[in-house]
C-alpha positions as CSV (number, residue, x, y, z in Angstrom):
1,X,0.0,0.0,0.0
2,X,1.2,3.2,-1.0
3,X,1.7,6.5,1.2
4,X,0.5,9.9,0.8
5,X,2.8,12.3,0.0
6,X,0.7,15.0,0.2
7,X,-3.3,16.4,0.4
8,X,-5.3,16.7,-2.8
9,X,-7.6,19.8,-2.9
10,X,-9.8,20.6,-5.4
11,X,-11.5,24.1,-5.8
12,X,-13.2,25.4,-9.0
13,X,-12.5,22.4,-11.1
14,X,-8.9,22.7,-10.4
15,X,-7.1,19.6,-8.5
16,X,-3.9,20.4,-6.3
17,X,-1.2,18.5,-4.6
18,X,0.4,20.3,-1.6
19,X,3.3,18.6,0.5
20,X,1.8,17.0,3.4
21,X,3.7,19.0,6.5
22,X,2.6,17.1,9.6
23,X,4.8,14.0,8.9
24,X,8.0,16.3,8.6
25,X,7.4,18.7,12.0
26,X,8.9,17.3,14.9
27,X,6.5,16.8,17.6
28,X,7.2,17.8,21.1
29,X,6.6,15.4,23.9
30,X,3.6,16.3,26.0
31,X,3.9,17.2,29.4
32,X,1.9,15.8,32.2
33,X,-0.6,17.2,34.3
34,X,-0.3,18.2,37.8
35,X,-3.0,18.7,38.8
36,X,-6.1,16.5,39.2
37,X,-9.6,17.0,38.9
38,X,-11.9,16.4,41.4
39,X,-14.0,14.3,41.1
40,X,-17.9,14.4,43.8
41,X,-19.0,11.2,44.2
42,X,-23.2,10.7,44.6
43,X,-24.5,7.6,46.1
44,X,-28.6,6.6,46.3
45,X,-28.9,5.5,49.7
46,X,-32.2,3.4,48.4
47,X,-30.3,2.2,45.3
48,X,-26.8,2.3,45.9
49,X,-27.0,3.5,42.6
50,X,-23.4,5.5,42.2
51,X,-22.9,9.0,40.1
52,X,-19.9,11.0,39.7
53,X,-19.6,14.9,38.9
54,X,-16.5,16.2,38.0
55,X,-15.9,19.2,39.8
56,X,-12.9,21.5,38.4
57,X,-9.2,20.6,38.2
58,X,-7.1,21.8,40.9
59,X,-3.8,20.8,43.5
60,X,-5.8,21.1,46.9
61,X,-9.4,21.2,47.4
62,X,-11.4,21.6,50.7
63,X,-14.9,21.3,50.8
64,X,-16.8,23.5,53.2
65,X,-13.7,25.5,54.3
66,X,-12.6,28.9,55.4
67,X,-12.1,31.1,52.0
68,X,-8.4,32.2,51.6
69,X,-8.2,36.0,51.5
70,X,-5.7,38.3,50.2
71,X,-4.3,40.9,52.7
């Protein structure tokens, strides 16, 4: 099977071949997260039935604490 060289466009009738660029960039390594999200977990207590409700992505999270102020 034969590889593409490049991406075939064709506007007003017209058919053209530009060099397909993504194979030549260099990619650069993704870096990892750090931080989580947080994740609220919901259980039925007549079911058990289990839901989960991402929350927002963050280092440190306290529920139902005092508010950090500036000053």
């Amino acid at each position: 099977m034969l590889k593409a060289r490049g991406v075939m466009t064709v506007s007003n009738g017209v058919t053209a071949v530009r060099p397909n660029l993504s194979s030549e960039r260099r990619l650069r390594p993704q870096k990892a997260k750090t931080t989580k999200k947080i994740v609220l977990r919901m259980e039925c207590s007549e079911c058990k039935n289990r839901n989960q409700l991402p929350i927002k992505r963050c280092k440190h999270f306290e529920i139902g604490g005092d508010k950090k102020r500036k000053g």
